[in-house]
C-alpha positions in Angstrom: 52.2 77.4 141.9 54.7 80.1 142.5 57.6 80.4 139.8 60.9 82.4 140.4 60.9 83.7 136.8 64.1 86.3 137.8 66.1 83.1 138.6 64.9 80.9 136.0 66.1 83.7 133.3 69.3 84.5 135.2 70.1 81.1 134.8 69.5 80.6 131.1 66.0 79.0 131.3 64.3 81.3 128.7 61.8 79.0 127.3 61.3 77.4 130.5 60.1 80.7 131.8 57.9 81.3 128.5 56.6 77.9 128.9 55.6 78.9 132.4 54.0 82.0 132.2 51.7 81.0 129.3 50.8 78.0 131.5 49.8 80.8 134.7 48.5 82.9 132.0 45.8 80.1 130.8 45.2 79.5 134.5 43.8 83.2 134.6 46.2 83.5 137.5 45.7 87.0 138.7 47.9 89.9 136.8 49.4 91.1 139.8 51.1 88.3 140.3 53.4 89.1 137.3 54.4 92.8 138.3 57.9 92.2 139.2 58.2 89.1 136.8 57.0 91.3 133.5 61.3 92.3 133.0 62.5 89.4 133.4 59.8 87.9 131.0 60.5 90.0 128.3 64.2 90.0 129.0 63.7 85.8 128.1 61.3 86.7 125.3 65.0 89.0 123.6 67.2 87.0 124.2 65.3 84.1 122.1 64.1 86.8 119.9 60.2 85.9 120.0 59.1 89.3 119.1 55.7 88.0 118.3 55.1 86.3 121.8 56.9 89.5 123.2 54.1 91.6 121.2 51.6 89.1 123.0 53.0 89.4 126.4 53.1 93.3 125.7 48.7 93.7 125.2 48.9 91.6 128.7 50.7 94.4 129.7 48.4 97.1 128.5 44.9 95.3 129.8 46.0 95.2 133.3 47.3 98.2 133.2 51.0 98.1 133.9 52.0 99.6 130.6 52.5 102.9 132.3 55.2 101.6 135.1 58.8 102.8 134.0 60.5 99.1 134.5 58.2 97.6 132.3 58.0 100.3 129.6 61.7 99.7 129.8 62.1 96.6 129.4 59.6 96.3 126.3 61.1 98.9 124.6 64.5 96.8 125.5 63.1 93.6 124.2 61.6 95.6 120.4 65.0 97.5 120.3 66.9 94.2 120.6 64.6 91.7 118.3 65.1 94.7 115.3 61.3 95.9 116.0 62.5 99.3 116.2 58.5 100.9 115.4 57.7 99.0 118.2 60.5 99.9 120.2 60.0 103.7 119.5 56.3 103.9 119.8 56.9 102.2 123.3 59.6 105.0 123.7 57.4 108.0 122.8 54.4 106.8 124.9 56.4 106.7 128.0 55.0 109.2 130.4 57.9 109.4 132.9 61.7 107.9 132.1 64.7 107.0 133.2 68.3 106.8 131.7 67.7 102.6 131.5 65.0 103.3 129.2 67.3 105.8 126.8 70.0 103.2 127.3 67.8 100.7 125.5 67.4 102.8 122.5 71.1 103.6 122.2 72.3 99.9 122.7 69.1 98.7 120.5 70.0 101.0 117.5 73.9 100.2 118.2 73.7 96.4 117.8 71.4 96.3 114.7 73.8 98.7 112.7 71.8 102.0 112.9 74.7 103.7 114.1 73.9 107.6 113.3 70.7 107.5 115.3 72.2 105.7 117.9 74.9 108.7 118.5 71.7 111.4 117.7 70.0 109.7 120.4 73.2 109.8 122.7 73.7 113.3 121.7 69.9 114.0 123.2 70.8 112.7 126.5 71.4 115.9 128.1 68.9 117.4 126.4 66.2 115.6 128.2 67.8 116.5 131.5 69.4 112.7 132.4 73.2 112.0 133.2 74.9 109.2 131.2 76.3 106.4 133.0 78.9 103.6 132.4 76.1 101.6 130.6 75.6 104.6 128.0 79.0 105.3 127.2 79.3 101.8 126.7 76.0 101.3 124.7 77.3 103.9 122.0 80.7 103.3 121.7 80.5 100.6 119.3 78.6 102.9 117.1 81.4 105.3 116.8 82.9 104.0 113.4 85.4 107.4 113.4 88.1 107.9 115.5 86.9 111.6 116.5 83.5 110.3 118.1 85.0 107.4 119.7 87.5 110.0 121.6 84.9 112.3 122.5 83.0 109.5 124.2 86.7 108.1 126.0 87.2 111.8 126.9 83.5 111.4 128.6 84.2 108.3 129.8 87.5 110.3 131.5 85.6 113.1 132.8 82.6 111.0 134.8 85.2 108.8 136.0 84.0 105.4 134.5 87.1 104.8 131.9 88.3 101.7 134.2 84.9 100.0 134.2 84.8 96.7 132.7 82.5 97.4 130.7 83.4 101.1 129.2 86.8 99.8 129.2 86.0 96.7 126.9 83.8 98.8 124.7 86.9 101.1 124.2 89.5 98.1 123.7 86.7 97.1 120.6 86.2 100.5 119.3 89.9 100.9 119.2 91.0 97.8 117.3 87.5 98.8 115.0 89.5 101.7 114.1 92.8 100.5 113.6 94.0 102.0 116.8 95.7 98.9 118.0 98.1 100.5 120.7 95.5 102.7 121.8 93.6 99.4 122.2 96.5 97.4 123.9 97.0 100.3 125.9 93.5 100.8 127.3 93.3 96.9 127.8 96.7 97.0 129.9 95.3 99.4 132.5 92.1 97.3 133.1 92.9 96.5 136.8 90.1 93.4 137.2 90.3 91.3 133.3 88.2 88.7 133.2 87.1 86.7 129.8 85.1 89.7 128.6 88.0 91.6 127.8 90.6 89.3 127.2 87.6 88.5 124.3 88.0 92.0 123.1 91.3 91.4 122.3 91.7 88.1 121.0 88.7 89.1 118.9 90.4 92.5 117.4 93.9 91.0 116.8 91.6 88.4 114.3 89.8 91.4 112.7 93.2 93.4 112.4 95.1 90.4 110.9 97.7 89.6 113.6 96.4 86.0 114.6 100.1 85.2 116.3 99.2 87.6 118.9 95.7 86.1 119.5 97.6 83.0 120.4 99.8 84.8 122.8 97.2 86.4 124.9 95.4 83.2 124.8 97.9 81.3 126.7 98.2 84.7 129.1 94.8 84.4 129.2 94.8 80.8 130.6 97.3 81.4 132.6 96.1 84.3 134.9 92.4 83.2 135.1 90.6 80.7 136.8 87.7 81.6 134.4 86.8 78.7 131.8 87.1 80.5 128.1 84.0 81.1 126.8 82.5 80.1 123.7 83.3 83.5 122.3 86.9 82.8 123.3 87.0 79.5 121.5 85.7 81.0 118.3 88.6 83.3 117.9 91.2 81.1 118.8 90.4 78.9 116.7 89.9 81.7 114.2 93.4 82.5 114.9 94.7 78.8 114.4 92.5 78.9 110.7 94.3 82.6 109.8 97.9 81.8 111.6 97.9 78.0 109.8 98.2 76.5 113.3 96.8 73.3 113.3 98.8 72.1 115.7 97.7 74.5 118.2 94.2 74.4 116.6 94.4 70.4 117.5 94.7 71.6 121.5 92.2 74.3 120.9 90.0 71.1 119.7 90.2 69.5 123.0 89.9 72.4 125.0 86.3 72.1 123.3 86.0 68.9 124.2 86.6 69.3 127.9 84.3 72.1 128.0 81.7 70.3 126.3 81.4 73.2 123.6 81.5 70.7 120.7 78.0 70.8 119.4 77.5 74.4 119.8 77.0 75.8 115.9 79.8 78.2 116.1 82.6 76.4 118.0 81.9 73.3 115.3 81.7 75.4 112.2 85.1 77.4 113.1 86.4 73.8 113.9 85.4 73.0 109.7 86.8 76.5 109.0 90.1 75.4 110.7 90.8 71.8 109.7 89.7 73.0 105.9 92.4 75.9 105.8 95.6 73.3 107.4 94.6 71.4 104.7 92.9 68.1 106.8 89.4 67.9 104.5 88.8 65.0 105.9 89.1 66.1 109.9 87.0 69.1 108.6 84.2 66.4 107.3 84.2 64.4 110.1 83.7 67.0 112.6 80.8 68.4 109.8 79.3 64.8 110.2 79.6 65.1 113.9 77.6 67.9 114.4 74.2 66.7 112.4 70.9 68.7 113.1 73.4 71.3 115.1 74.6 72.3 111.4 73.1 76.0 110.5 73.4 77.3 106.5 76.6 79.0 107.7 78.4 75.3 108.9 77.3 74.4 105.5 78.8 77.1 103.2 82.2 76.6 105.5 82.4 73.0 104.4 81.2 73.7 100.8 84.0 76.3 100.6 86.6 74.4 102.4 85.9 71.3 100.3 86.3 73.8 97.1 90.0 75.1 98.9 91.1 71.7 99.0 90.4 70.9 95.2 87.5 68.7 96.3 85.2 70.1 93.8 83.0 67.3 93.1 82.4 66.3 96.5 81.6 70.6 97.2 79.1 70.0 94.3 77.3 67.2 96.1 77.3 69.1 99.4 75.5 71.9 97.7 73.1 70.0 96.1 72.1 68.3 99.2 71.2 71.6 100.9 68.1 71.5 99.4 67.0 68.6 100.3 67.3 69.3 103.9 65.1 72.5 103.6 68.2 75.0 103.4 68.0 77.3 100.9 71.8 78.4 99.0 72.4 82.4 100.1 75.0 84.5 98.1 78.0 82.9 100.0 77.4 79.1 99.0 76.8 80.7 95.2 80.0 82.5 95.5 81.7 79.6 97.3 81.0 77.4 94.2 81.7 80.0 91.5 84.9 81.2 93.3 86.0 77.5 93.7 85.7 76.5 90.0 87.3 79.5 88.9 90.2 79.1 91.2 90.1 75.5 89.6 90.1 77.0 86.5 87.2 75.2 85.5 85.9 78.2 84.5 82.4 76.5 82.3 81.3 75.0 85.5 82.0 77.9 87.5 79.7 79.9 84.2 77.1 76.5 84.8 76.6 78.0 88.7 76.4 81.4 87.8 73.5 81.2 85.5 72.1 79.0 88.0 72.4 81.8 90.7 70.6 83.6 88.5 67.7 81.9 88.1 67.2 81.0 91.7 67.3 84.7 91.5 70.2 86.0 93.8 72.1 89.3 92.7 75.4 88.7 91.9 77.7 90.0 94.2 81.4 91.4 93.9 83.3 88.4 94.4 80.5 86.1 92.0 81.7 89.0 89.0 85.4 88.6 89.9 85.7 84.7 90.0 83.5 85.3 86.8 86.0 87.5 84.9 88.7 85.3 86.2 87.1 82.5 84.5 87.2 84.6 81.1 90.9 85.0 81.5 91.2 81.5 81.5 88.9 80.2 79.2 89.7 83.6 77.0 86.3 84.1 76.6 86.0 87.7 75.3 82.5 87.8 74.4 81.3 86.7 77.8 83.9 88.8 79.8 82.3 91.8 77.5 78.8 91.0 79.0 80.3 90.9 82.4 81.8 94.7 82.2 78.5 95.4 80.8 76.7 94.0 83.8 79.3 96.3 85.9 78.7 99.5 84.0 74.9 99.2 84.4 75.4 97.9 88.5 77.9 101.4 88.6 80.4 98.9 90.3 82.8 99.3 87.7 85.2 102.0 89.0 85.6 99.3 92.1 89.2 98.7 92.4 88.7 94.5 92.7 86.7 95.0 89.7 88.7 96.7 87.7 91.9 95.0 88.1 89.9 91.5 87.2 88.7 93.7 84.0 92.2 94.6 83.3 93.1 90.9 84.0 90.9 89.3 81.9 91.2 92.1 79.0 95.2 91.9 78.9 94.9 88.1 79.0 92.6 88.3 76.4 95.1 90.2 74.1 93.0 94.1 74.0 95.4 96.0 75.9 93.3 99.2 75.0 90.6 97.9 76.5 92.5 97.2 79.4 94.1 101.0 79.7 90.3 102.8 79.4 89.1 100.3 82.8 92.1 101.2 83.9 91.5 105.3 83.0 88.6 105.1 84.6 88.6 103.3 87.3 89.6 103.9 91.3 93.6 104.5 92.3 94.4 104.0 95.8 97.7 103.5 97.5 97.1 99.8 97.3 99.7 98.9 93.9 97.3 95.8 92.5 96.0 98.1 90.0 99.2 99.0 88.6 100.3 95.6 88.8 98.2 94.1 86.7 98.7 96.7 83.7 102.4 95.9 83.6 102.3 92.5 84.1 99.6 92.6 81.4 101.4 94.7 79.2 104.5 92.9 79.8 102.4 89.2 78.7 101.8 91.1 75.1 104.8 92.4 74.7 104.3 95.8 75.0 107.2 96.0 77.3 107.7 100.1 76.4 103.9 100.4 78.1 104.7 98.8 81.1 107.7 100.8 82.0 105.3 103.8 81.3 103.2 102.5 83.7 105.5 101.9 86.3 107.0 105.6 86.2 103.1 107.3 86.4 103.1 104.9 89.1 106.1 106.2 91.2 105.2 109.6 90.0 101.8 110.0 92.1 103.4 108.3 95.1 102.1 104.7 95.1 105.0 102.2 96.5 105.7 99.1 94.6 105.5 96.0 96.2 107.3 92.6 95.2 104.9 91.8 92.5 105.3 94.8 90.8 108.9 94.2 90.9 108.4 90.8 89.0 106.6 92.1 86.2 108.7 95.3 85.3 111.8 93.1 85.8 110.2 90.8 83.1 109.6 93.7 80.8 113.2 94.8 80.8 114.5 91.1 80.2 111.9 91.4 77.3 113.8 94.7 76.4 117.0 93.3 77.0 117.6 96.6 79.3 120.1 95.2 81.1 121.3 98.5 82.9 117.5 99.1 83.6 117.1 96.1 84.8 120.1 96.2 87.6 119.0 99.7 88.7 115.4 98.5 89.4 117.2 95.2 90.9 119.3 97.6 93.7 116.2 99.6 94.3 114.1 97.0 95.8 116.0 96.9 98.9 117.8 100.2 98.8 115.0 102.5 98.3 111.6 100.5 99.0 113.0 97.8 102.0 111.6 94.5 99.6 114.4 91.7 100.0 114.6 89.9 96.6 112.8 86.1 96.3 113.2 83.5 93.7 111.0 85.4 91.0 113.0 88.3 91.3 116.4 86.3 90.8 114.9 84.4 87.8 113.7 88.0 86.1 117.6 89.1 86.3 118.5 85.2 85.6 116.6 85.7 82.4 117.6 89.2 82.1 121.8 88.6 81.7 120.8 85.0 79.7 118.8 86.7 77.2 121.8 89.0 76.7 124.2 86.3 76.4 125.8 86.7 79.9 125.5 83.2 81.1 128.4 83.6 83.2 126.5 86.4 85.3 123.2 85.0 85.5 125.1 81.7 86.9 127.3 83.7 89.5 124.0 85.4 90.6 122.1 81.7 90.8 124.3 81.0 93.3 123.2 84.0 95.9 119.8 82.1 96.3 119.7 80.0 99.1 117.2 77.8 97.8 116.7 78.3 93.7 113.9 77.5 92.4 113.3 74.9 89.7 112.2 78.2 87.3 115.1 80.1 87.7 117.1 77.0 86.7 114.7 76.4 83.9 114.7 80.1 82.7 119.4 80.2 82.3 118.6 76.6 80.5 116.6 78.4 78.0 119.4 81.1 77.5 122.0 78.3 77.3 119.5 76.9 74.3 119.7 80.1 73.1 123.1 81.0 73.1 123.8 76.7 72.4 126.4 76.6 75.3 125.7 72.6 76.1 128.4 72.9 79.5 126.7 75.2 81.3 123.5 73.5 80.1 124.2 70.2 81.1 125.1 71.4 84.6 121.7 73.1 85.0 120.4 69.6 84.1 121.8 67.8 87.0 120.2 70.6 89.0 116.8 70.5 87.9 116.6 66.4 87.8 117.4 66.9 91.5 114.2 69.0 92.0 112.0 67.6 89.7 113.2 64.4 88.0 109.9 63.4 86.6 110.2 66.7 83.7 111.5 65.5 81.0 112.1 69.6 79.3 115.7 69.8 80.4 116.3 66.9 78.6 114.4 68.3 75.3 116.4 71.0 75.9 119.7 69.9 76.4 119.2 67.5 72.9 118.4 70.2 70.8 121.7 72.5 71.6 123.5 68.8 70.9 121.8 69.1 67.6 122.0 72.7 66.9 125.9 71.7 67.3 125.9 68.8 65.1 126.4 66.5 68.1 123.8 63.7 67.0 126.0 61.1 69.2 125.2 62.9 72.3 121.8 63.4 71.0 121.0 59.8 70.5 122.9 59.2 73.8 120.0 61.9 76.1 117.1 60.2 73.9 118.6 56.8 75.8 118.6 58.4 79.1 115.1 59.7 78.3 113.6 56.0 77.4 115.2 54.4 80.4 114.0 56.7 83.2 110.5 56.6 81.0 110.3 59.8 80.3 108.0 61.1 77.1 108.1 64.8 75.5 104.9 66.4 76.6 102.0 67.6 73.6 101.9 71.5 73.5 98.3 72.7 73.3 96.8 76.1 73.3 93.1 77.5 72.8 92.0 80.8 71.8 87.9 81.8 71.0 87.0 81.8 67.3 83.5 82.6 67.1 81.2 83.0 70.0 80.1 79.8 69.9 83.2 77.6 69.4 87.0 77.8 70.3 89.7 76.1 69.0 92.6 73.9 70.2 96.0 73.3 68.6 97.6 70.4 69.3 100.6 67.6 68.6 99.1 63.8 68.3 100.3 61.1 67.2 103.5 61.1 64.6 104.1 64.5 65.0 100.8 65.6 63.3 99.3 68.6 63.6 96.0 68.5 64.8 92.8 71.1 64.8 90.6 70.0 67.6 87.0 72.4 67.0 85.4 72.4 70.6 81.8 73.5 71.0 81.6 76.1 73.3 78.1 77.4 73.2 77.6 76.4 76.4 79.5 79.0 77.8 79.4 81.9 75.4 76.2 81.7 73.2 74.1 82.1 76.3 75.3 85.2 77.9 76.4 85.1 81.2 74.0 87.7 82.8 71.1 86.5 81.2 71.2 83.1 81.0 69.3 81.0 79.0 66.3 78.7 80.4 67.8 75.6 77.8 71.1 75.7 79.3 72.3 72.3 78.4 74.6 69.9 80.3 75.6 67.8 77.5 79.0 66.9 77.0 81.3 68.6 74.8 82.0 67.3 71.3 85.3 67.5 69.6 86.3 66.7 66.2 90.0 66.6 65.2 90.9 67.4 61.8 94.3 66.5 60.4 96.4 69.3 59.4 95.5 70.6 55.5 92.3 69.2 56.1 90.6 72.2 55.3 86.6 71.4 54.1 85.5 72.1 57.9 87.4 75.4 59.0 86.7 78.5 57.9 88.2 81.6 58.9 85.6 83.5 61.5 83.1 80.1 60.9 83.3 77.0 63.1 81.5 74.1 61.4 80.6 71.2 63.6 80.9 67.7 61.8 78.0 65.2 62.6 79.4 62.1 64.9 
């Protein structure tokens, strides 16, 4: 039985060609029958990444005797290079009698492609050394190991000087390395003079404009792209469209990108479907994401999986994430770091921070490390929950891990230490920690100063800031702004307002309107702040809400009745500007008009909302204020052990899922409060 292995592995058929050979093989078929077949055999062997049948194949090799030829050396150092079994790729390399630049190029591209990228440039740097010439496949082998800027131009200057810069693929290797460098017009340019594009390159592109943020462009040279080739796009192609549609919040172009897959007959191919879920999820359409997720049944990889958990999770579908995850199990997947972090990060961003603690400790015991992102939805979960004690543990966890000088790290520290009410704890992360030109660091000191009123701090802040040359953005803006309405530095406040746009090019929103709104009403110029309302295009129902509270405060019930009209335009369900707008009646002694909003307020059905607040007590229980029924004050003691007793980074084996108990205890009630001491009543 003769079998064309070449064509059967040019053509895809990789198993088919395994499948064959073992069958000749058993027939004792004799060796030299596979002489010219041993490449191609090997070639199918990488590419399904069967390093143990390749290691098989390879003592088939060595018994007849072949081992020694160049073209089969080659290709199994190719194949172990490729499959990650680099000692087996470099013994094969070193036991070469005679080779050829293919054979170096293996170990260059082998190295490249699993990472190694210092001994892939050593090796390339040896070329000469051992007397051979590189060629367009070596250039383009080590390019995308060249993660400067300075080797990557040494290599285009080679590329220059041997006369291969236009080949398709040197020239694709340098569009990547570019864009992997942040090059971009170098990129655009080198793409621009490739004479013959084909999908390959017009990959490259689309590809780097997702990597380097600009997913409108992606789009653009997409529909070149369809325009000037005959080709069919590629499943590469559709991956970073679609990519682009998830990033550029497309869908309507993601929707023709959809059936583009479904002409092509892509659908059930693990990537196309899981950047599909990745798409719908981000527009929003959970359920087109969950359909398409159904669709795709044993196709689904851990990846597909963790997309749906996490899109579920961005669409506030958190109980419906939770049963996703849980079914992983059961079909013999096993959670990595990124479903953890996909549930932990999606409570937190819920702000339901004990569920997102419940996961955590879970994490643990399955015994995955946390990761960055795990500690930072963590500490964001202290700031909500103002759980000190546990956000303690977590900085201790950093300190011991060395990741607290991490800037993401220690701007959630700062976070969840400002929220927490310990500014000083906040300034010594915040001493110690990274400073790069990125402002978030400095942001979240003055916006935490400015939340515990230590307005004087934040305008400290602010100045070290512009004094070691790092340029405010537009939330830093918004919380120094708040501090001088806080001061009542009006003049402050005005200069920094100018200097947005003058000096730093950041065109004022709505927050920035309603810090100055809040600014002049806080200093009794209601007049101002209501000339300056009307500069915004499209106020927002805050800065309305913000001059209403000066008008309270200064009791001027014209200009407050005229902000009421406003905000029961844009939100007619609140029932505050009502509140409001009764009690600067009453402050005047206006009970008529009082009576006549509390009529207004019990025909459109409208009810003054509780207040509520919770701080921790103990580390085991917090408290929560509240208004009940008749106006009474209330003491609501919630236990909270569940969450702080057992600490956070070294959970407890008896973590318990029970339900939380409250007691309420009417105000002057006294016999079950004690300062520092929460005492839980029997039910």
């Amino acid at each position: 039985m003769k079998i064309n292995f070449r064509k059967l592995v040019l053509n895809g058929l990789y198993k088919e060609a395994i499948f064959y050979y073992t069958k000749l093989h058993s027939t004792n078929a004799i060796p030299i029958t596979f002489y010219f077949d041993y490449p191609s055999i090997f070639k199918a062997c990488k590419k399904l990444n069967l390093v143990s049948t390749g290691v098989q194949i390879h003592t088939h090799v060595i018994k007849t005797g072949f081992s020694s030829d160049v073209f089969i050396a080659t290709s199994v150092t190719d194949m172990y290079m490729k499959s990650g079994f680099f000692k087996g790729g470099a013994n094969m390399f070193n036991e070469m009698t005679h080779r050829n630049i293919a054979s170096v190029n293996s170990v260059i591209s082998g190295l490249s492609q699993n990472g190694y990228f210092s001994e892939s440039l050593l090796v390339f740097k040896n070329v000469g050394i051992g007397g051979f010439k590189p060629n367009s496949v070596t250039l383009a082998s080590v390019l995308p190991a060249c993660g400067r800027l300075k080797n990557g131009l040494e290599i285009h200057g080679l590329a220059v000087k041997f006369g291969v810069e236009m080949d398709i693929y040197v020239a694709t290797s340098l569009l990547t390395m570019y864009f992997n460098c942040k090059e971009l017009v170098s990129g655009f340019k080198v793409f621009k003079l490739i004479e013959d594009k084909s999908v390959v390159s017009y990959n490259a592109l689309l590809s780097g404009f997702v990597q380097n943020g600009l997913p409108v462009f992606a789009l653009k040279f997409f529909k070149e792209m369809r325009q000037v080739l005959e080709e069919s796009p590629s499943i590469a192609t559709l991956v970073s469209v679609l990519s682009a549609c998830s990033d550029a919040l497309n869908l309507r172009f993601g929707k023709q990108v959809h059936c583009l897959v479904l002409k092509c007959k892509v659908g059930s191919d693990v990537m196309v479907g899981t950047t599909l879920v990745d798409m719908y999820s981000k527009s929003g359409c959970w359920k087109d994401a969950y359909d398409i997720f159904k669709e795709m049944g044993d196709c689904r990889n851990l990846m597909t999986w963790n997309s749906m958990i996490s899109g579920m999770m961005s669409n506030g579908k958190c109980e419906m994430a939770a049963k996703l995850f849980e079914q992983l199990e059961l079909i013999g997947l096993e959670p990595d770091s990124s479903s953890w972090n996909s549930m932990i990060s999606g409570f937190s961003r819920l702000e339901k921070g004990i569920e997102a603690f419940r996961f955590f400790n879970r994490m643990q015991l399955a015994g995955i490390a946390p990761s960055l992102q795990s500690v930072t939805s963590l500490l964001s979960a202290c700031s909500v929950l103002y759980a000190l004690q546990s956000g303690r543990e977590i900085h201790a966890h950093t300190i011991r891990t060395a990741i607290e000088a991490d800037q993401f790290i220690s701007t959630s520290l700062i976070d969840m230490y400002m929220k927490c009410g310990f500014t000083s704890w906040a300034r010594k992360v915040f001493g110690r920690g990274e400073r790069s030109e990125d402002p978030v660091i400095w942001n979240a000191m003055i916006s935490g100063y400015g939340i515990n009123g230590k307005h004087d701090s934040a305008q400290e802040i602010f100045e070290l800031m512009l004094k070691e040359g790092v340029i405010p953005n537009s939330c830093t803006f918004v919380g120094i702004l708040s501090a001088c309405s806080h001061t009542g530095n009006v003049a402050k406040g005005w200069e920094l307002f100018r200097t947005m746009n003058g000096n730093f090019g950041l065109k004022p929103n709505s927050e920035h309107f309603g810090c100055m709104v809040d600014l002049l009403g806080r200093d009794g110029r209601l007049d101002e702040a209501w000339n300056l309302i009307q500069e915004i295009s499209e106020p927002s129902s805050s800065v309305y809400a913000s001059l209403l509270g000066a008008c309270r405060l200064h009791l001027n019930a014209d200009l407050g009745e005229e902000i009421v009209v406003r905000l029961l335009e844009l939100e007619p369900g609140d029932p505050s500007p009502f509140v409001i707008l009764s009690n600067i009646y009453a402050e005047q002694g206006r009970w008529k008009d009082v009576e006549r909003i509390r009529d207004i307020m019990s025909d459109k059905g409208l009810r003054k909302l509780p207040g509520c607040s919770s701080i921790e007590v103990t580390e085991n229980s917090t408290y929560r204020v509240t208004n009940v029924k008749n106006n009474l004050m209330s003491l609501v003691i919630r236990d909270s052990s569940n969450v702080i007793a057992s600490s956070p980074l070294n959970p407890s084996p008896s973590y318990r899922k029970s339900s939380r108990k409250e007691n309420v205890i009417e105000a002057g009630d006294t016999s079950s409060f004690h300062v520092g001491y929460l005492k839980e009543e029997s039910a």
